[in-house]
C-alpha positions as a Python dict, from the first residue, in 0.01 Angstrom:
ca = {
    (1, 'X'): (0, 0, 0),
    (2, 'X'): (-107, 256, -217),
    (3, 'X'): (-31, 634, -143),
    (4, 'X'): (-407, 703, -79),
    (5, 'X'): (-391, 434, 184),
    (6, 'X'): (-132, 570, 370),
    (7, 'X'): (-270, 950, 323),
    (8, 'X'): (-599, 834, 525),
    (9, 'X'): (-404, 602, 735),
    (10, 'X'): (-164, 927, 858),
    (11, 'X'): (-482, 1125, 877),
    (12, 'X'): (-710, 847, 1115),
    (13, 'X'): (-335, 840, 1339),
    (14, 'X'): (-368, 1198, 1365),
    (15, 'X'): (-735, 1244, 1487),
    (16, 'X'): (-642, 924, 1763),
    (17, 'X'): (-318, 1131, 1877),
    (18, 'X'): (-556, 1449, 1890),
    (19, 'X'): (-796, 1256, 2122),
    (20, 'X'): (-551, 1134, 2364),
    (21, 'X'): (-392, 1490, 2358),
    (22, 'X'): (-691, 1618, 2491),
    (23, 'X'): (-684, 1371, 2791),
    (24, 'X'): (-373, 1432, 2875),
    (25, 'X'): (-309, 1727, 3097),
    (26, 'X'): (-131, 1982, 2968),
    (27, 'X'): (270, 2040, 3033),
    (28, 'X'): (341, 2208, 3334),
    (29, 'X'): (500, 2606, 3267),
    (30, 'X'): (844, 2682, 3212),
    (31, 'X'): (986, 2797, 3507),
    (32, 'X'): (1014, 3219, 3530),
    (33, 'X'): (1420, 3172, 3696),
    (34, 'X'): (1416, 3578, 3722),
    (35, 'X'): (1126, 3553, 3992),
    (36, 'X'): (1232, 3625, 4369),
    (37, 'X'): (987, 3346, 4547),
    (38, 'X'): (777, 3062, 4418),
    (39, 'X'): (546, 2837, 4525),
    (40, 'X'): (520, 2399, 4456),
    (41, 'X'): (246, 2337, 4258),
    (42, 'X'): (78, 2032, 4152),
    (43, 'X'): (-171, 1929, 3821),
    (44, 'X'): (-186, 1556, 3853),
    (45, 'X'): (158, 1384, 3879),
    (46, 'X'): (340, 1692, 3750),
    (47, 'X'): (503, 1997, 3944),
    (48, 'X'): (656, 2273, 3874),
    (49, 'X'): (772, 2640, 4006),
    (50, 'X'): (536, 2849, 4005),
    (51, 'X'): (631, 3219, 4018),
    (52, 'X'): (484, 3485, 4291),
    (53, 'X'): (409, 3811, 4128),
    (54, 'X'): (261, 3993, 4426),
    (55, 'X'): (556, 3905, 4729),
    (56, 'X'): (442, 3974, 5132),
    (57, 'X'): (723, 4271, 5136),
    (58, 'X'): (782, 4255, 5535),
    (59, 'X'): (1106, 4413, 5698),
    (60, 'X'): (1330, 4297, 5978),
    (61, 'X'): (1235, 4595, 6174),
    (62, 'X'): (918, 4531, 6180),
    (63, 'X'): (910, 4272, 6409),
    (64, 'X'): (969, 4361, 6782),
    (65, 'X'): (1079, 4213, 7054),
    (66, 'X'): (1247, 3873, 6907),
    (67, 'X'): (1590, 4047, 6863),
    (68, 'X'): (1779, 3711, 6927),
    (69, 'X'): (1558, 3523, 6676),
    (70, 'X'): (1630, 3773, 6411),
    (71, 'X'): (2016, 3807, 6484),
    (72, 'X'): (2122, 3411, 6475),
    (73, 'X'): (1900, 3319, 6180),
    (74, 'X'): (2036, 3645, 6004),
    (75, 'X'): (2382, 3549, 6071),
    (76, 'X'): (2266, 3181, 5904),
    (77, 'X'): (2107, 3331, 5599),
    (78, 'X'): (2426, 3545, 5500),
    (79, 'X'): (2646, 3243, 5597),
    (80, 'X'): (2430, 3033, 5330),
    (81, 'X'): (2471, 3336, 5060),
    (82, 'X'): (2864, 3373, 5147),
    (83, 'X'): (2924, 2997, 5050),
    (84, 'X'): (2966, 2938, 5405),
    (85, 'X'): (2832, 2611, 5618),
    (86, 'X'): (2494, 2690, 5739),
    (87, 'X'): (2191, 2468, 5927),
    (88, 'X'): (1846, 2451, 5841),
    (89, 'X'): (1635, 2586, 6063),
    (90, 'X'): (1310, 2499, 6253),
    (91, 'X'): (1118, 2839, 6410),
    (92, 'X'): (884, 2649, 6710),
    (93, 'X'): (666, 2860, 6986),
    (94, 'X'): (317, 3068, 7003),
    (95, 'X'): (91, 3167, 6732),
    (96, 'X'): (193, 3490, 6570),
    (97, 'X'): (543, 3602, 6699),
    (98, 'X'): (698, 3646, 6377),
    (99, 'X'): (813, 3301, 6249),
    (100, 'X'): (693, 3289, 5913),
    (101, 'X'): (718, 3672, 5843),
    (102, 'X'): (1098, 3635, 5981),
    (103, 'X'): (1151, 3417, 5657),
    (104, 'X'): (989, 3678, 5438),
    (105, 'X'): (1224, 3942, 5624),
    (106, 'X'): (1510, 3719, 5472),
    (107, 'X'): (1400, 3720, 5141),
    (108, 'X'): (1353, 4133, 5123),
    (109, 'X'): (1662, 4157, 5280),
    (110, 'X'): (1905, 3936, 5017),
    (111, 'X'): (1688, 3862, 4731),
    (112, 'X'): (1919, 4105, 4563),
    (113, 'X'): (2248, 3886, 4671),
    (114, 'X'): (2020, 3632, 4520),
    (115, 'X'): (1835, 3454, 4814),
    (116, 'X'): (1557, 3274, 4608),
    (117, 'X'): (1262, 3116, 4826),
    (118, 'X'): (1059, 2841, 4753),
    (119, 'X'): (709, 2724, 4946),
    (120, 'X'): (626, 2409, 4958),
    (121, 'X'): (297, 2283, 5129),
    (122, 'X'): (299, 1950, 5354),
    (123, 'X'): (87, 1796, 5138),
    (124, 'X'): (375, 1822, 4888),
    (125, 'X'): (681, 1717, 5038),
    (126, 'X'): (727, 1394, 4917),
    (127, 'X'): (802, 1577, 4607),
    (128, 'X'): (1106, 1774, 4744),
    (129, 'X'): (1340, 1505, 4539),
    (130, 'X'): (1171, 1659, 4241),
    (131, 'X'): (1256, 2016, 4396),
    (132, 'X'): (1626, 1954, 4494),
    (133, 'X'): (1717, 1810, 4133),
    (134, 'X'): (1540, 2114, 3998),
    (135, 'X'): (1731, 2395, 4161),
    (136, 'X'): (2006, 2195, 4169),
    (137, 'X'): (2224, 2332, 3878),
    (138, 'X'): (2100, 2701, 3930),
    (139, 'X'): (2369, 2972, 4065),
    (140, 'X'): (2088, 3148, 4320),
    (141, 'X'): (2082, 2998, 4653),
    (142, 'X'): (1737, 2858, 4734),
    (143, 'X'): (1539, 2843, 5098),
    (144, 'X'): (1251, 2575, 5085),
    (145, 'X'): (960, 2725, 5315),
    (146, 'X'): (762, 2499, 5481),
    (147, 'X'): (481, 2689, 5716),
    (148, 'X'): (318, 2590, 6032),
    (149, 'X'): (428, 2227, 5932),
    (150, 'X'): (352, 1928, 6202),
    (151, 'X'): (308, 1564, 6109),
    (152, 'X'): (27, 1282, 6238),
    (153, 'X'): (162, 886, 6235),
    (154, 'X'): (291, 752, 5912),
    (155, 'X'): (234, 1088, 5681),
    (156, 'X'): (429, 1025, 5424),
    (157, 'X'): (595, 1425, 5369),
    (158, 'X'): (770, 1283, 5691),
    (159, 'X'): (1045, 1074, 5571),
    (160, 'X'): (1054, 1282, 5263),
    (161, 'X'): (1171, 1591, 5455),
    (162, 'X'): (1420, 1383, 5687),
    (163, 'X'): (1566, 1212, 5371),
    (164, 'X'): (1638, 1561, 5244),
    (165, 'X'): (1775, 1722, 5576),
    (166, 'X'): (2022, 1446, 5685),
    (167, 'X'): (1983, 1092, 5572),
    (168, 'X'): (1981, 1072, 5198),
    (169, 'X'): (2267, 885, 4993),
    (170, 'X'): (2210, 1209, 4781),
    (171, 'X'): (2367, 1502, 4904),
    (172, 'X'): (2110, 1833, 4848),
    (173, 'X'): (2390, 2061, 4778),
    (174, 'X'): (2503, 2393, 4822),
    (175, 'X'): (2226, 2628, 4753),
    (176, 'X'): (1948, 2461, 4920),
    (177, 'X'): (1838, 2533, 5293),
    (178, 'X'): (1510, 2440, 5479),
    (179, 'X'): (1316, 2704, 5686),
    (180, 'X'): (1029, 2553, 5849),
    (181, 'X'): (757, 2657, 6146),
    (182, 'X'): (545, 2483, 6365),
    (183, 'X'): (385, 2497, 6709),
    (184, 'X'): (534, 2129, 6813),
    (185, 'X'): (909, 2135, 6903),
    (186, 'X'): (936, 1792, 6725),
    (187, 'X'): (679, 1861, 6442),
    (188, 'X'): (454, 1526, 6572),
    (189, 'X'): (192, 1507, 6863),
    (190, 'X'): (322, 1363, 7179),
    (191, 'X'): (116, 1152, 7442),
    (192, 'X'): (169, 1063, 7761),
    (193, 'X'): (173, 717, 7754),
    (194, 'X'): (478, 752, 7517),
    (195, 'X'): (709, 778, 7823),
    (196, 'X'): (594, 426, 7950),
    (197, 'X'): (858, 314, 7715),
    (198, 'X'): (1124, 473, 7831),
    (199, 'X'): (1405, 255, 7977),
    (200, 'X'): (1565, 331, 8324),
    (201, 'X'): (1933, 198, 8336),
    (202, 'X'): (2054, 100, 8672),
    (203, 'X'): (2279, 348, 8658),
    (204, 'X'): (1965, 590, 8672),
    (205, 'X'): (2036, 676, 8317),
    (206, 'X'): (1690, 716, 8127),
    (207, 'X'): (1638, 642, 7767),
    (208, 'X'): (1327, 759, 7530),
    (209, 'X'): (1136, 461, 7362),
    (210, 'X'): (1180, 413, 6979),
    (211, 'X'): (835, 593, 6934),
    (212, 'X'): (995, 920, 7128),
    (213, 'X'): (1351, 836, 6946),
    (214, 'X'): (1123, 861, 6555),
    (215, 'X'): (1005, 1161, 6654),
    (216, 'X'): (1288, 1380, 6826),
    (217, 'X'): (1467, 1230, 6512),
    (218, 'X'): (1288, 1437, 6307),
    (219, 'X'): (1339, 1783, 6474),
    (220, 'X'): (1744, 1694, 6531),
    (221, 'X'): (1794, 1703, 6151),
    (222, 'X'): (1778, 2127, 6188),
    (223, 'X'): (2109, 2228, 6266),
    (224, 'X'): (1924, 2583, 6464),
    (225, 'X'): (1657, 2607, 6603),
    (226, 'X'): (1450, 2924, 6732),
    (227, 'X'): (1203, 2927, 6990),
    (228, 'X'): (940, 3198, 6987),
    (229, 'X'): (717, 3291, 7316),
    (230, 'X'): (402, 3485, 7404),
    (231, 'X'): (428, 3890, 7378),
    (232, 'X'): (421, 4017, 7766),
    (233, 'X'): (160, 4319, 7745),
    (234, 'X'): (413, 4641, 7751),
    (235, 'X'): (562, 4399, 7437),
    (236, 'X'): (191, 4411, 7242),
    (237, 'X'): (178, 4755, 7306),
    (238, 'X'): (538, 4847, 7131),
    (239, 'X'): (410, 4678, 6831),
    (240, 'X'): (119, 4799, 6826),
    (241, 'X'): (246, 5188, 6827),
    (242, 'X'): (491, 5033, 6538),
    (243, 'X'): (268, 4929, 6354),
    (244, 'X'): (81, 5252, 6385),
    (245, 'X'): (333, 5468, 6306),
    (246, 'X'): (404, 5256, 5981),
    (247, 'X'): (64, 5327, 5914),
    (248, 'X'): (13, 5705, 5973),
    (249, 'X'): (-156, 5717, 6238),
    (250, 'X'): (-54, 6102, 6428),
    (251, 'X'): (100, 6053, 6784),
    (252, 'X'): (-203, 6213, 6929),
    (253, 'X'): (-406, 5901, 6774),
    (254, 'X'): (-170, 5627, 6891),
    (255, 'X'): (-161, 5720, 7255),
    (256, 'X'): (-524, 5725, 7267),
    (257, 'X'): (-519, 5377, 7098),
    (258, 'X'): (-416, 5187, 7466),
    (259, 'X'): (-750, 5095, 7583),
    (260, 'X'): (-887, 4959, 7307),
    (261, 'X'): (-563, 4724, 7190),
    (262, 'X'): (-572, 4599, 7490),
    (263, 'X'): (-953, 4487, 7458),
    (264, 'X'): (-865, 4402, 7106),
    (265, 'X'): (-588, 4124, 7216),
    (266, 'X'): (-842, 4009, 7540),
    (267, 'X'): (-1165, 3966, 7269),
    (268, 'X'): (-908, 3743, 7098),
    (269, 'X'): (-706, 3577, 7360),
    (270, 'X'): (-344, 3667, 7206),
    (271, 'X'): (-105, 3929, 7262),
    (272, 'X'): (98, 3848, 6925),
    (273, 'X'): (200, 4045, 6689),
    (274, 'X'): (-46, 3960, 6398),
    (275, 'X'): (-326, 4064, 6721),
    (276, 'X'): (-144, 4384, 6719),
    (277, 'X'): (-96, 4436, 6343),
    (278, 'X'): (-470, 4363, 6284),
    (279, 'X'): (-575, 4602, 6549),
    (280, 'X'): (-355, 4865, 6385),
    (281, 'X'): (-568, 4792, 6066),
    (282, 'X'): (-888, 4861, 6249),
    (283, 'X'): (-794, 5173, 6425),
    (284, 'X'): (-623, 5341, 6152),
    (285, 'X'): (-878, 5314, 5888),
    (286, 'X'): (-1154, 5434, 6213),
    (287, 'X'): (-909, 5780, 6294),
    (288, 'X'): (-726, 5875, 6007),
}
């Protein structure tokens, strides 16, 4: 073959490897390691890290009135960063008490000891393999952050997230916790005719059917768990005044705030603390 064969031989291999390129999707990012909190993505079959420039910057003292919730899975969280043993944690109970922004409370806390936190959506946990042999050579300790998470029959994030809490030949290591919320205790709906199944021994000892075993299974795998309940009304006020005050709303402006919060949380049909916090929004911008 002559060297002008070659030449436009190279040069036709070129303009094929050009064509695929532009098929292909690109390469997923290098991942920014000096970032505080990322978030899963996804372009095809590929994920990676991506960073979070703009992080929710909540504070422990800013949520009220779930003192107990705050203390154990504080204690956890410096347990984890202190190379100590430490459970992953599932945050159950009403609509805006704090769960997820107790997680963000974490990360402003210790992202300086070098708590690292990672969200993953549900639609992307079969990819937490990926995750945990990512992070698993890096010195920061890492919480995965799975929000408002629940399961329907035979999703398949579900054995994906109990292989990685408790039930993997694969150990996840050292620097990796899961923090997760939901409204259902054990993460999948529950139906009455479920506890048909259930088996009466003779010695009046009751046992749950395999469908009721599959799904408490689930929930077991978190070593704490944290219940969170409805705000009683004196509560919703004290957070609303907090939230106030944070704010700048004058004192004079804040005591005459009563009647309306209260209207506020009835119009909406929740006393929680995201009720209160948006109400806070309103009436500030209206009086200051």
């Amino acid at each position: 073959m002559s060297n002008l064969d070659l030449t436009s031989l190279v040069e036709r291999a070129e303009r094929v490897l050009a064509q695929l390129e532009a098929w292909l999707p690109p390469a997923p990012p290098a991942t920014d390691w000096s970032a505080h909190a990322y978030r899963w993505r996804k372009r095809g079959d590929r994920g990676w890290l991506d960073a979070v420039s703009h992080i929710s910057r909540i504070q422990a003292d800013d949520l009220q009135h779930i003192e107990r919730q705050k203390q154990l899975i504080d204690r956890n969280t410096q347990h984890f960063l202190d190379g100590k043993p430490a459970n992953n944690v599932l945050m159950t109970g009403a609509r805006g008490t704090g769960k997820s922004s107790l997680v963000k409370a974490m990360l402003a806390a210790y992202a300086q000891r070098g708590l690292r936190l990672i969200e993953v959506d549900k639609a992307d946990l079969g990819d937490l393999g990926d995750i945990v042999d990512l992070i698993d050579p890096r010195p920061e300790k890492f919480i995965i952050f799975c929000d408002d998470l629940s399961f329907e029959e035979g999703e398949a994030g579900y054995k994906a997230l109990k292989s990685v809490l408790d039930g993997s030949v694969r150990a996840s290591g050292d620097n990796l916790l899961i923090y997760a919320t939901s409204n259902r205790r054990h993460l999948m709906p529950e139906y009455m005719d479920e506890n048909l199944a259930a088996k009466h021994q003779p010695d009046g000892e009751i046992h749950p059917g395999e469908t009721v075993e599959e799904k408490i299974s689930l929930s077991e795998r978190f070593g704490l768990w944290l219940s969170f309940y409805p705000f009683k009304q004196d509560d919703y006020l004290d957070i609303v005044k907090h939230w106030l005050r944070e704010l700048g709303c004058p004192e004079s402006e804040i005591e005459a705030s009563r009647t309306e919060a209260l209207q506020w949380a009835l119009e909406r049909g929740s006393r929680s603390g995201r009720v209160a916090l948006q109400f806070a929004r309103d009436w500030t911008a209206r009086h200051v």
